[in-house]
C-alpha positions as CSV (number, residue, x, y, z in Angstrom):
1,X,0.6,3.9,-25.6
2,X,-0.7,1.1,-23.3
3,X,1.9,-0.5,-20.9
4,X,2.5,-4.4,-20.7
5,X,3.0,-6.4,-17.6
6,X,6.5,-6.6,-18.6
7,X,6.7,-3.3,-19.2
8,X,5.0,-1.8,-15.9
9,X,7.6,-4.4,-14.1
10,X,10.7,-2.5,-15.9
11,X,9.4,0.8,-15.7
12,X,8.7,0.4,-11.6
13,X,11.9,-1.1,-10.9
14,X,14.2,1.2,-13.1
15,X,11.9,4.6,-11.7
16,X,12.8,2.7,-7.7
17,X,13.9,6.3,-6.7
18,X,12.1,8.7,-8.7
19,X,9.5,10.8,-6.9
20,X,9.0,13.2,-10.2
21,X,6.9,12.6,-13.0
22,X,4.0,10.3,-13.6
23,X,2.7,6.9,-13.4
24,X,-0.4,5.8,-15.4
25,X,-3.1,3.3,-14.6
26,X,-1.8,0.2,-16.8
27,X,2.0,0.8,-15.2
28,X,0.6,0.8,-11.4
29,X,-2.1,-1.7,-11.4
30,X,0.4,-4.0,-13.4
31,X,3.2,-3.3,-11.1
32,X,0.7,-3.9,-8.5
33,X,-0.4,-7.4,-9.7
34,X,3.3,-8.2,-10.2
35,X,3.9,-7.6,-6.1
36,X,1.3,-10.2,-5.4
37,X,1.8,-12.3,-7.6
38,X,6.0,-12.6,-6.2
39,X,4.1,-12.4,-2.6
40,X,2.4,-15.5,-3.3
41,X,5.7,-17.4,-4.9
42,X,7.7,-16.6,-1.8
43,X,5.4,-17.3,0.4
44,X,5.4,-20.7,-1.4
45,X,9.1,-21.0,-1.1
46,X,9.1,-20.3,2.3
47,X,7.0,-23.0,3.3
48,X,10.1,-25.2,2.3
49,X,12.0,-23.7,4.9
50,X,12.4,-24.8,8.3
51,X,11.2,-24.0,10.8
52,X,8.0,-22.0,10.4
53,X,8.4,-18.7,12.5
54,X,5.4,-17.7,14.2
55,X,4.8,-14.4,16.3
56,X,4.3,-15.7,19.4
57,X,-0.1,-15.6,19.3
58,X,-0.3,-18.5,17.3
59,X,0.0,-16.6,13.5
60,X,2.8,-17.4,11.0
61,X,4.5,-14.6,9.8
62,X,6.3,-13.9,6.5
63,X,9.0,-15.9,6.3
64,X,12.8,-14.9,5.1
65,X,12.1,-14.5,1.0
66,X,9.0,-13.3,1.6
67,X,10.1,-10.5,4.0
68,X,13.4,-9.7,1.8
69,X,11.0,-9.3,-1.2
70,X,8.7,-7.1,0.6
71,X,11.5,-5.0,1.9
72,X,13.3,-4.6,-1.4
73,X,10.0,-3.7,-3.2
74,X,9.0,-0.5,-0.2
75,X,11.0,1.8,-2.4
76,X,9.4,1.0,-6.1
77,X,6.2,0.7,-4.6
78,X,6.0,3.8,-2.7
79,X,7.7,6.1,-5.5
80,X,4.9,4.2,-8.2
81,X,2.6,5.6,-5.7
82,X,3.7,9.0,-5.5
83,X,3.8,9.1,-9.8
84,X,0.2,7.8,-10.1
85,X,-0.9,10.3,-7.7
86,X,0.8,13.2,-9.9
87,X,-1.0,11.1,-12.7
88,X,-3.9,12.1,-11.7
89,X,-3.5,15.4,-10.8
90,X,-2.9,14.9,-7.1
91,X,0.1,16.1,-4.7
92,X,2.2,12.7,-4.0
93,X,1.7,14.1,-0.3
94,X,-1.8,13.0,-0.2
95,X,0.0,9.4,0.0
96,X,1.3,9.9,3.4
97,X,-2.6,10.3,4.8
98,X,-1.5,7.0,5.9
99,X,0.1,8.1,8.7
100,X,-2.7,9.5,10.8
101,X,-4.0,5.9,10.8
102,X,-0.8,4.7,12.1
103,X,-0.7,7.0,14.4
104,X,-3.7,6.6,15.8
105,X,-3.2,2.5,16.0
106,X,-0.1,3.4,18.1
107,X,-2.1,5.8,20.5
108,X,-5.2,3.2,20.8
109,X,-2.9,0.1,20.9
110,X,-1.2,1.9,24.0
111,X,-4.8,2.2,25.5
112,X,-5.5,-1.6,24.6
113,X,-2.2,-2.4,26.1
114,X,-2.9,-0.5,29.2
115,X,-6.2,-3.1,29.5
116,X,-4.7,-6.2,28.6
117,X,-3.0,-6.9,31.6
118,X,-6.7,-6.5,33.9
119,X,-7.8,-9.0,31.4
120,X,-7.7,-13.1,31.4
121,X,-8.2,-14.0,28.0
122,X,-9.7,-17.5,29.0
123,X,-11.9,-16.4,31.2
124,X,-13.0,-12.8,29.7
125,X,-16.5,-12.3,28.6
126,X,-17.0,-11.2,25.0
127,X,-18.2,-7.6,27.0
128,X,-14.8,-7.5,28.7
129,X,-12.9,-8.0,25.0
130,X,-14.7,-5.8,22.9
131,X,-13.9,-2.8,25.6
132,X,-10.2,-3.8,25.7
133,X,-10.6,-3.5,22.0
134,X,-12.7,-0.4,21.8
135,X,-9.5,2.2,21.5
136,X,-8.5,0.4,18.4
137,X,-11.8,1.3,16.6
138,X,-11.1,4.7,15.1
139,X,-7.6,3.6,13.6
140,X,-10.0,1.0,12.1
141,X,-12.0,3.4,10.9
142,X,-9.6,5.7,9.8
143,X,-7.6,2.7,7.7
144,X,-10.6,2.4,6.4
145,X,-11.6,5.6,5.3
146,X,-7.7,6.3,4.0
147,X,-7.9,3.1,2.2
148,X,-11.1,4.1,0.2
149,X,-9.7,7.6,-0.8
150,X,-6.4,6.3,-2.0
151,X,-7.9,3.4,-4.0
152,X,-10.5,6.8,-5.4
153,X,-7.5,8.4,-6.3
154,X,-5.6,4.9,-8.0
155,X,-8.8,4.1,-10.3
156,X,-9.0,8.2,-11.6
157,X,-8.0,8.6,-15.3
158,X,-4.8,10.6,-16.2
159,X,-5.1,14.0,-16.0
160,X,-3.3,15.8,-19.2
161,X,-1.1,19.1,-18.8
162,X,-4.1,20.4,-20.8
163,X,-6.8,19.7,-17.9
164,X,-4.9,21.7,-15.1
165,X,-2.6,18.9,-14.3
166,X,1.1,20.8,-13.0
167,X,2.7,17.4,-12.7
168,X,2.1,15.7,-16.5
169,X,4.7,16.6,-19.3
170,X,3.6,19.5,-21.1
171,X,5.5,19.1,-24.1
172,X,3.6,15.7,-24.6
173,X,2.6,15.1,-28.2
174,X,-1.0,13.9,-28.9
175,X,-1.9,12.0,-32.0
176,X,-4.6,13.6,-33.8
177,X,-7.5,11.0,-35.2
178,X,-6.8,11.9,-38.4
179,X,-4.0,9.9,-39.1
């Protein structure tokens, strides 16, 4: 059975705490499109709230619906993951690769921090920023190389009970193209 839009939507929010079971393509992608989609309408309603908050370097940053939103969806989102890993025949562990990434942004930011005060941004040459910035380069890569496997992973086809799968339904019942 394919999933609708509305469907995904109901199925991801009702499933916000379950780590079991399975998630097919249609439900995540859909559920996927349905977080961008509210990303992009809070981030419109929050331009109608004053004042615009900024980070202190000059960037806006999410404002108060569009943060609540994104906070409220970490659960559903990260348990939809976990299922469309299982979908495919993968550990849901293999979601939490994205730690070493992290990790390694904290460890390179702390060596890009430990530059930053030697240098004067108005005055630096583009030599003198791209070695403050040189310790943030294998997160890069790393978020990079995460990214690509997990999107890999996202676009696989269901794997059935039949193909070796240990986290499909095995009691699943499979029409036969006779009928």
């Amino acid at each position: 059975m394919k999933m609708t839009f509305a469907d995904a939507v109901k199925s991801g929010l009702k499933n916000y705490s379950n780590f079991k079971g399975t998630a097919s393509r249609s439900e995540f992608w859909y559920f996927y499109l349905f977080t961008v989609l509210l990303n992009i309408v809070t981030s419109t309603f929050d331009l109608f709230i004053p004042p615009s908050s900024s980070n202190g370097l000059g960037m806006a940053t999410g404002g108060p619906l569009y943060t609540i939103t994104n906070i409220a969806l970490i659960l559903p989102n990260l348990t939809l993951a976990v299922r469309r890993f299982h979908d495919a025949g993968y550990s849901g562990k293999w979601f939490f690769l994205w730690t070493i990434p992290v990790v390694a942004f904290l460890v390179g930011g702390g060596a890009a921090a430990a530059n930053a005060p030697k240098l004067n941004l108005e005055t630096a040459t583009d030599q003198q920023l791209l070695d403050a910035a040189l310790p943030l380069l294998p997160s890069l890569l790393l978020f990079v190389a995460v990214g690509i496997f997990q999107l890999v992973i996202n676009l696989r086809a269901t794997k059935s009970a039949e193909q070796g799968n240990k986290y499909a339904i095995k009691d699943e019942i499979v029409t036969s193209a006779t009928e």
